[in-house]
C-alpha positions in Angstrom: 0.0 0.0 0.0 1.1 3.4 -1.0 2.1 6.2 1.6 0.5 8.4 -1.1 -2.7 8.3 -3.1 -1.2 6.6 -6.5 -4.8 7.2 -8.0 -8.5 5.5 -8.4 -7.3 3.3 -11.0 -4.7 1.5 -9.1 -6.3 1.3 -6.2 -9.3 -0.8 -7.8 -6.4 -3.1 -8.9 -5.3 -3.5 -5.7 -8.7 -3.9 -4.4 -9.3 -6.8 -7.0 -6.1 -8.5 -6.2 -7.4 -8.3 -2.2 -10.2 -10.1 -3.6 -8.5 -12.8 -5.3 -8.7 -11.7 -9.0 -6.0 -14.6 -10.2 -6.0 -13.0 -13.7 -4.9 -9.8 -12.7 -2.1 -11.5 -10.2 -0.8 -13.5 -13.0 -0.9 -11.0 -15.6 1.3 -8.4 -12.7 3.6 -11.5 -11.8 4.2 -12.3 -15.6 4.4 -9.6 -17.3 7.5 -7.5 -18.7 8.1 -4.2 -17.5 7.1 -2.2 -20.1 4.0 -4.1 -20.6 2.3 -3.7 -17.4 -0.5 -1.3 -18.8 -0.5 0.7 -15.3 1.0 4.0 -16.7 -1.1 7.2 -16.5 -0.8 7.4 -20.3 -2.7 4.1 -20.6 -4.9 5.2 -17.7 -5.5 8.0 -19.4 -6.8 6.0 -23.0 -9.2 4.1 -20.8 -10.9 7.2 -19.5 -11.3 8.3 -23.0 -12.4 4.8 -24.3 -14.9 4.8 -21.2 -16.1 8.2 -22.2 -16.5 7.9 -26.1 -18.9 4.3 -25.8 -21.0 6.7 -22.8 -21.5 9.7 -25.4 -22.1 7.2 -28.2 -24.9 5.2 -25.8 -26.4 9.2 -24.7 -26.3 9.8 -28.6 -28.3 6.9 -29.5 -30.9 7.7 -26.5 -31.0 11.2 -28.1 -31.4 9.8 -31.6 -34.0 7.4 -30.8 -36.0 9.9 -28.6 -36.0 11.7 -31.7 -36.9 15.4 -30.8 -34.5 17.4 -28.3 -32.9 20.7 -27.3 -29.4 21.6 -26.7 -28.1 23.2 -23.7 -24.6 25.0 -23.6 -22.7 27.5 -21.8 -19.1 28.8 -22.4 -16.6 30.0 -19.9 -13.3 30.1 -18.7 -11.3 27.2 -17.1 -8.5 27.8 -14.5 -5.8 27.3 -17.2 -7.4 30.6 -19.3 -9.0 28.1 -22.0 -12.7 29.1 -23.3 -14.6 26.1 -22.4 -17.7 25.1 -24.5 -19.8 22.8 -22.5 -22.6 21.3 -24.3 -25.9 18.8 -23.1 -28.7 17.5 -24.7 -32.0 17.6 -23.1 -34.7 14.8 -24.1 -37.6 12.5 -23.3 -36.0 9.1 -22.7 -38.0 6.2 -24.5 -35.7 3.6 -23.5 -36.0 4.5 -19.9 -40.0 5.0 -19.3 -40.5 8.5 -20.8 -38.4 10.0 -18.6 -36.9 13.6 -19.0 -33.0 13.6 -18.9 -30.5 16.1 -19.3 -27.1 14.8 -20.4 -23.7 16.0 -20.0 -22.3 15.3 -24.3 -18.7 17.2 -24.4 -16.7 20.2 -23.2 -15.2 21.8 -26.8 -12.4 24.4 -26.2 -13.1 27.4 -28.3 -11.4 30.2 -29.5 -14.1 32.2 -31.6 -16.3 33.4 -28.7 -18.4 35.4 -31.2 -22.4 34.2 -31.3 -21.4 32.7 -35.1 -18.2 31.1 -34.2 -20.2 29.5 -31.0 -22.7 28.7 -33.3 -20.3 26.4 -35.6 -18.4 25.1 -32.9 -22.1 23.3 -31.7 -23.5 23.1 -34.5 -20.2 20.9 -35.6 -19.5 18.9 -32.2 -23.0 17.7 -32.0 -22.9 16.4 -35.8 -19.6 14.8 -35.2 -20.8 12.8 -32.3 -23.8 11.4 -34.6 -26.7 13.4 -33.6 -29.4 14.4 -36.1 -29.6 18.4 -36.0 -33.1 17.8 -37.8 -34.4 16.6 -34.9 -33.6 19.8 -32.6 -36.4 21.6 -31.2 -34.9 23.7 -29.0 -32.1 26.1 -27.3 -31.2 26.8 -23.9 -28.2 29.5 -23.1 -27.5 32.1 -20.4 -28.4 35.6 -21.3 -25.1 36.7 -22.1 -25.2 38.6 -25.7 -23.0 36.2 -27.6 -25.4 33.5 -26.8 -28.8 35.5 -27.0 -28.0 38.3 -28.9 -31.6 38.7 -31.3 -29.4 39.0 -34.3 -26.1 37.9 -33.9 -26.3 35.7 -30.9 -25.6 31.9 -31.3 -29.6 31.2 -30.7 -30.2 33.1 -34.2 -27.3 31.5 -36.1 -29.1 28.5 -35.4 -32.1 29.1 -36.0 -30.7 30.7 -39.4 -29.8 26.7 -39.7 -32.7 25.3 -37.9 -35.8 27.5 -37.4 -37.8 24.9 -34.9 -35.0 25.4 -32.6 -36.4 27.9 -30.6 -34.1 29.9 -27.8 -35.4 30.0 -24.2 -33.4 31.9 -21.8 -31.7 29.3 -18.8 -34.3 29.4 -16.1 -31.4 29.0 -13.6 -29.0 31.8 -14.7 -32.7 33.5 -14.6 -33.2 33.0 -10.9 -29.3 33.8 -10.1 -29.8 37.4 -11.9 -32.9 37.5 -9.9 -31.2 36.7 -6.4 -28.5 38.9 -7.3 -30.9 42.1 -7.8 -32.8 41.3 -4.6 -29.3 41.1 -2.6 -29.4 44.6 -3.3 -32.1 45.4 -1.5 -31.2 46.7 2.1 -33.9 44.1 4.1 -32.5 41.1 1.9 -29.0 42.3 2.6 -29.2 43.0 6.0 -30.8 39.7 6.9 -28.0 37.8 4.5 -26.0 39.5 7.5 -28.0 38.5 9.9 -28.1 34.5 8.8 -23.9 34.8 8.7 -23.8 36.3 12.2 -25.8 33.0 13.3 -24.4 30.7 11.7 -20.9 31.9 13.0 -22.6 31.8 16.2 -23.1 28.2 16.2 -20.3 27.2 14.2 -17.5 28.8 16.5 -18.6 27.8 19.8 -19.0 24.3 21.3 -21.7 24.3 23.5 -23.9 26.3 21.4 -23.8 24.1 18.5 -24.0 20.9 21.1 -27.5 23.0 22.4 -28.5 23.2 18.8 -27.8 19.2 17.9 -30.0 18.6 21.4 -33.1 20.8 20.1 -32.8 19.6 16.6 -32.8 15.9 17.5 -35.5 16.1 20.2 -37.4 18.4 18.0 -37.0 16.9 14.7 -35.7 12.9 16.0 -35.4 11.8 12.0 -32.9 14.7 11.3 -29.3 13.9 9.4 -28.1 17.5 9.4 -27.6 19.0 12.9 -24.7 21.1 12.2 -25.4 24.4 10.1 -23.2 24.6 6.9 -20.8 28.2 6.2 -22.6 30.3 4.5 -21.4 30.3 1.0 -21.8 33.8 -0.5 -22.3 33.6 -4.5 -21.8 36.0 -7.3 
């Protein structure tokens, strides 16, 4: 066993030897070297093997579902790249009708303007197999590169594919919403107040132990008795 974490991948090997996998055992006791397929580059190759045959089974639930709408959003990793990441939203048939939304690809991009984010999903999703035809609908942020009535990567599409029709992200919605109302002196001052509380409890001992006590007798089915930081968003 490691001092240090060597990684998830050898640590499942390790786990299956624990278990008696004689396949594996033989195959580390036998092999050469060079051939011991444990390297991060081969690591690496499995991840992406794993990943392409989940996209291509999401692509064929897509496909088969026939109609759906594309959801994307672009922004900047920690490394300064422009991130594209793209889903498909659809009505599962192989899975009882159900309504899933699921994660396709993240596509660096370099051409952030509404046209060149157009192209960029407008190719990725044909690349991976999925029938443009078929797409009913948009879903971006309101941001005017995405939105933008004549210029924005919702109308290059629908230059493409008129059914596809552009509905503003519900969520980045609500956030633009919560972040006007934190405005508000009441709303801010009581953001305040929650903090102050929460610190309260948090940084003293026998006030949180008081709080576990009332929570459990007045709530016995309770998992959380321990208030969580407050997490202040943009």
């Amino acid at each position: 066993m490691p001092v240090e974490n060597d990684g998830n991948f050898r640590a499942l090997l390790r786990y299956a030897l624990d278990n008696g996998d004689q396949a594996l055992a033989n195959h580390l006791n036998t092999a050469g070297a060079n051939s011991t397929y444990l390297s991060y580059r081969i690591q690496n190759e499995i991840i992406d093997a794993a990943g392409k045959q989940i996209t291509t089974n999401i692509v064929q639930r897509v496909n088969k579902s026939r109609y759906f709408s594309v959801i994307a959003d672009e922004s900047t990793d920690v490394s300064g790249i422009e991130q594209f990441s793209i889903c498909a939203r659809f009505v599962d048939k192989m899975d009882e009708y159900k309504i899933r939304e699921d994660f396709l690809c993240f596509i660096p991009v370099e051409d952030v303007t509404g046209k060149g984010l157009a192209n960029t999903l407008l190719t990725t999703m044909e690349n991976i197999g999925i029938n443009l035809a078929n797409m009913r609908g948009q879903g971006y942020d309101g941001a005017r590169a995405m939105s933008g009535k004549f210029n924005g990567c919702a109308a290059k599409v629908r230059e493409l594919y008129p059914e596809a029709i552009y509905v503003h992200c519900a969520n980045h919605n609500l956030n633009l919403a919560i972040t006007h109302a934190c405005k508000i002196s009441s709303i801010r001052n009581c953001i305040g107040t929650i903090k102050e509380v929460v610190n309260f409890f948090r940084l003293s001992n026998k006030a949180g132990l008081v709080l576990k006590e009332k929570i459990q007798v007045s709530c016995p089915s309770a998992k959380q008795t321990r208030l969580l930081k407050f997490c202040e968003t943009r």
